[in-house]
Every structure is written in C-alpha cells, then in structure tokens.
C-alpha positions as CSV (number, residue, x, y, z in Angstrom):
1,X,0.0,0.0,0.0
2,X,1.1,3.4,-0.7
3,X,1.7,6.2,2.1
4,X,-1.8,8.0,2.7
5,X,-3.1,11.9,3.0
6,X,-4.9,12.6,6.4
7,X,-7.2,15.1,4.4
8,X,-8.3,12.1,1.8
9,X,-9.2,9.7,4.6
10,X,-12.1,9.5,6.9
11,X,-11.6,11.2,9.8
12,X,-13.0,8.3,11.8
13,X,-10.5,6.1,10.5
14,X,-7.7,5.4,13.4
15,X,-4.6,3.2,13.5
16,X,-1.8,2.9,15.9
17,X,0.8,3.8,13.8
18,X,-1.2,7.1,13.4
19,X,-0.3,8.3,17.0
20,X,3.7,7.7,16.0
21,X,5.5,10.4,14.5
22,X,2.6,12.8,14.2
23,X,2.5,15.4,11.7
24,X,0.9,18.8,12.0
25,X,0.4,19.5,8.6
26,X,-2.3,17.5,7.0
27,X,-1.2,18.1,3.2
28,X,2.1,16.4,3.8
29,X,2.3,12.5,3.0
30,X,3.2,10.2,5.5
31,X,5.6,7.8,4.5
32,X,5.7,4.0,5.9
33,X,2.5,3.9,6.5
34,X,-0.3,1.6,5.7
35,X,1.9,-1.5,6.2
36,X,-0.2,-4.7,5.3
37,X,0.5,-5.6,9.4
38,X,-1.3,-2.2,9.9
39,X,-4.3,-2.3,11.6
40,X,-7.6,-0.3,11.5
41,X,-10.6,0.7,13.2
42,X,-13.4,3.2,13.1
43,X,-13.9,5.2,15.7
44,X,-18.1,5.2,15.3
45,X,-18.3,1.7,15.8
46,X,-14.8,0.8,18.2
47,X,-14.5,-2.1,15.8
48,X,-12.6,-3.0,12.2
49,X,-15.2,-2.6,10.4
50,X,-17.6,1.2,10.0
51,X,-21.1,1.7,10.4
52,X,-21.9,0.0,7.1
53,X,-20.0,-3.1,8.0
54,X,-17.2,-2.8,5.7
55,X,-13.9,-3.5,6.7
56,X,-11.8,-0.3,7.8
57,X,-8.2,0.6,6.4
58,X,-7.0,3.5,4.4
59,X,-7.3,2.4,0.5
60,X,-11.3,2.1,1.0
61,X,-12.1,4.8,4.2
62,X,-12.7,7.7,1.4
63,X,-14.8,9.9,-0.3
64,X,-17.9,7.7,-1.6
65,X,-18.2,5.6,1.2
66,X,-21.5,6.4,3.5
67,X,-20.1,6.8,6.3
68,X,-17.1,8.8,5.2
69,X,-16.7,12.4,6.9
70,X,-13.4,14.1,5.9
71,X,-10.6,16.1,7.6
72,X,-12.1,19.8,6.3
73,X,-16.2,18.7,5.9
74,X,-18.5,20.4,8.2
C-alpha cells in the first residue's frame, strides 16, 4: 500500500501507527504507512469494520463511502 493523505481519509478512520511520529500538517504524506501488518478501526463503531459493515483501512475509508466524513467537511 502506498503512504496516505490525512485530508483524503475518513476522519473516523484510526490506526496505531497514526499516533507515531505525528505530523501537524495534513497536506504532507506520510511515509511508511499503511503496512499490510497495519491495523484499523473506526472510531463510530470501536471495531474494524464502519457503520456500514465494511472492513476499515486506508485504501477504502474515502470519499464515496457512507459513512465517510473528511478532515475539512462540516
């Protein structure tokens, strides 16, 4: 998987390797992450999967998606 943009993913999307090495600009990419060993889960539901019981991780937690709220929505 390729490194990810906060501001493309759902904002409800958390990982562990997210709290490492924070960056405060949300534009920049984040290299070596999304490892296949990552793992995923949405903050709604506490769980690996989102509210419409699709599996979480970065490539699919985007724009589209129902349950998706971005970085900059209101």
């Amino acid at each position: 998987m390729a490194p990810y943009n906060r501001a493309d993913i759902c904002v409800f999307l958390k990982s562990k390797n997210m709290y490492t090495g924070v960056d405060t600009d949300p534009d920049r990419m984040r290299g070596g992450s999304t490892e296949m060993t990552e793992i995923f889960w949405c903050n709604q539901t506490m769980t690996p999967h989102g509210p419409d019981d699709r599996l979480c991780e970065a490539d699919s937690c985007r724009a589209g998606r129902a349950c998706f709220k971005g970085l900059f929505d209101q």
